[in-house]
N, C-alpha and C positions, 0 to 999 in steps of 0.2 A: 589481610594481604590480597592484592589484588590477580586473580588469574589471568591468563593469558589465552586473549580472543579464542575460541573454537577454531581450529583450522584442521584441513584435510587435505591430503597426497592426490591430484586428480590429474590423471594419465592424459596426454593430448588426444591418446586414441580413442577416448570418451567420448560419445555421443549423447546428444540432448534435442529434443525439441527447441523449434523456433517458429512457432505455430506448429501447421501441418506439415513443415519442412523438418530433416533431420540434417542436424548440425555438430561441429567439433563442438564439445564444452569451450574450448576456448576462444572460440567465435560468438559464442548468444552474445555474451556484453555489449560485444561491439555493433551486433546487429539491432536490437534491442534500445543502443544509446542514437544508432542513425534514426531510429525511427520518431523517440522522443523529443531528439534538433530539430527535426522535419516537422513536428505537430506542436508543439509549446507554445505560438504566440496563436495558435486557433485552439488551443485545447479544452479554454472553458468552455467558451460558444460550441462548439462537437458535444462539449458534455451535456452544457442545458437540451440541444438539440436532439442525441443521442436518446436521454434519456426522459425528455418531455420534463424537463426540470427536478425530476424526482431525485436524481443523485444528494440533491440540497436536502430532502428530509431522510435520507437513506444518513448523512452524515451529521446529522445534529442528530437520529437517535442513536449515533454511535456514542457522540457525548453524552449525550442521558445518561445511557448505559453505564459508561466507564467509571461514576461514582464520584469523579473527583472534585475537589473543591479549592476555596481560596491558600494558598499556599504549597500547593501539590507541582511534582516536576512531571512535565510530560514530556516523550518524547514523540515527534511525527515521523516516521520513516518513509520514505520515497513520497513524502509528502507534494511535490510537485509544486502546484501556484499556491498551497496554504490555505484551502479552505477548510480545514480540519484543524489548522495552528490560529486563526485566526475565533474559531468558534472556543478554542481550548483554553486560549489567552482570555475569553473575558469570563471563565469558570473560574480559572488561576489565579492570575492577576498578573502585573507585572511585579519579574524581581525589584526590591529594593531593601531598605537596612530594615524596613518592618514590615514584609513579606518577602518568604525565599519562594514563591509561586516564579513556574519559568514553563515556557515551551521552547524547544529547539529543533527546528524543521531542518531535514536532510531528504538530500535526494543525490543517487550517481550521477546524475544523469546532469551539466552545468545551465546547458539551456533551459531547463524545467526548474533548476533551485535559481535562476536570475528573474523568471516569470514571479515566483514565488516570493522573493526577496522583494522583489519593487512593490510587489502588493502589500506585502508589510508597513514600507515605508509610507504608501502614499493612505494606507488608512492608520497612517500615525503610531503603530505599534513596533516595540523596541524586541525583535525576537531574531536572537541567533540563528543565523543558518550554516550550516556545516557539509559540504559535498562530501559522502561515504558511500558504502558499499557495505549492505544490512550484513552482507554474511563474515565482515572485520571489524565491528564497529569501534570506534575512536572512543568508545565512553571506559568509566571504572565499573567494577561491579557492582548492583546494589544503590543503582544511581538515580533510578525512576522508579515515580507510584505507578506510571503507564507508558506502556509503549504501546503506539496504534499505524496500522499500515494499513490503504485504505488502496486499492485497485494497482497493486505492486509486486506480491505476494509471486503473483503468475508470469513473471515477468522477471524472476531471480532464478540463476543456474540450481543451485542448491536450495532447495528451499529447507529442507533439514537444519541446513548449515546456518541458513537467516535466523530460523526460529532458534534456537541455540541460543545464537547471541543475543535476540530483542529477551529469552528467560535469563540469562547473564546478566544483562543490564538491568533486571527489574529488583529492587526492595525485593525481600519477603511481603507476601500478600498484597504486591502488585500486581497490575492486571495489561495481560497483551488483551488489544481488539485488532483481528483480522476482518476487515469489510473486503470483500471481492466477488464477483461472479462466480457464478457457482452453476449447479447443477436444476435447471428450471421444472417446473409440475410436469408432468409427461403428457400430459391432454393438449399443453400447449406448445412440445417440442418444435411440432412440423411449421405453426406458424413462426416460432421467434428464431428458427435454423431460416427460412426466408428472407426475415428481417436482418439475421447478422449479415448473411451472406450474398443480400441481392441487393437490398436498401444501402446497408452501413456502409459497403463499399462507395456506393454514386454518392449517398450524402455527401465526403470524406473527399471526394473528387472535385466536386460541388461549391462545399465551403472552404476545406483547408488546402485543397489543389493535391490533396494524396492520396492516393486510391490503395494503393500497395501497405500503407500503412495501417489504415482501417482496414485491410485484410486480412492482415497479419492480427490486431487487436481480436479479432472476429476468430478468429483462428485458436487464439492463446485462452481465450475463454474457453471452449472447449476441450484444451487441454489441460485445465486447471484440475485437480484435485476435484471431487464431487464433495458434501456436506461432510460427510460420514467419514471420508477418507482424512480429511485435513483436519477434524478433529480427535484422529489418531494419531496423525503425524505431531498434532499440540501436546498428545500425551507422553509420546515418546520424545519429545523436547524437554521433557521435564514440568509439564503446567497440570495442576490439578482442577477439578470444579471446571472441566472444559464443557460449554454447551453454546448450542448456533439457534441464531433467530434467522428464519427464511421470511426474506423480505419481498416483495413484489411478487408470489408466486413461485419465488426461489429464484430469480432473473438474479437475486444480490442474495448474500449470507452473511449474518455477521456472527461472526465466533469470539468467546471469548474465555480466558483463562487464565485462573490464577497463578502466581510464582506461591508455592509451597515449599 
């Protein structure tokens, strides 16, 4: 019998982060979703840029990692333009009557799942995309070997509430991967606090014409959960066999954890 999505009572007098700004909980989405309209048709190019290309080997070894193979359902959450749906699908395969392999890329956010969707199309691959919101997801329980959410995680009101539901949705002895920013080596704090906060910004001005939005991005990293933190809060979602690989110095993290 199928349960019924995680939900929670949350008061409008609730406050949250929105970066270093403090905001009503019922304001992040909306702030959150102008920022993702605003950057979507520059967001690869910010990323290669951003990150001197390396985001590209940060997420194929999140696939390595994940285990999965021909026949396996994955899901992408706030998956964005699908570079993680795209690498998933040729591990999978496409569904048909002699393979049930499937990926299905979701993002809240419409501008980011139409970025996403067209890149689908135009490299000829048949993958569902679904506009939701990780912390109600549309699925049954029990429905993926994976659920992966890949620079999203910091950028949800609840993130309790998200993890919840991507353990909800997973089989037993499926696997969530969380890839995000994280908490970087401390030797090299003071230079990459420079980098988000003096560079990221003018890049952002630069190339996507948004200054205010790579400030905010800049911002929400550091208010992300650190390593240690957000593989507590994996436990406390319910995931067993939680453990993180520090990727670049720890500039990225990926965690990852089983549905027990």
């Amino acid at each position: 019998m199928q349960n019924k999505p995680q939900t929670s009572e949350h008061s409008d007098h609730h406050t949250t982060h929105f970066g270093f700004e403090t905001v009503a909980e019922h304001e992040k989405q909306k702030k959150v979703g102008e920022v993702f309209h605003s950057v979507a048709q520059k967001y690869d190019i910010m990323n290669d840029v951003m990150s001197a290309g390396l985001h590209r080997i940060w997420k194929r070894f999140t696939v390595d990692v994940s285990g999965v193979g021909q026949g396996d359902k994955v899901l992408d959450i706030a998956g964005g333009s699908g570079d993680l749906s795209k690498l998933f699908a040729k591990k999978v395969g496409t569904q048909s009557a002699h393979n049930p392999g499937q990926v299905i890329l979701t993002d809240i956010n419409a501008s980011m799942l139409g970025v996403g969707r067209d890149r689908m199309i135009d490299a000829g691959l048949t993958i569902p995309a679904a506009q939701c919101n990780a912390e109600f997801l549309p699925f049954a329980d029990n429905s993926f070997n994976c659920v992966t959410v890949a620079f999203g995680l910091r950028n949800m009101t609840h993130k309790e509430a998200a993890l919840k539901e991507m353990q909800r949705v997973l089989k037993p002895g499926g696997r969530l991967l969380v890839l995000e920013f994280s908490k970087v080596w401390q030797p090299l704090e003071k230079l990459y606090d420079s980098y988000s906060f003096k560079l990221l910004p003018k890049l952002g001005k630069w190339i996507a014409k948004d200054e205010p939005s790579y400030r905010y991005l800049a911002e929400s990293i550091r208010m992300h959960p650190d390593q240690e933190t957000l593989k507590t809060m994996m436990h406390e979602a319910g995931f067993g066999k939680v453990d993180y690989y520090n990727l670049t110095a720890g500039v990225v993290a990926l965690h990852k954890g089983v549905k027990v």
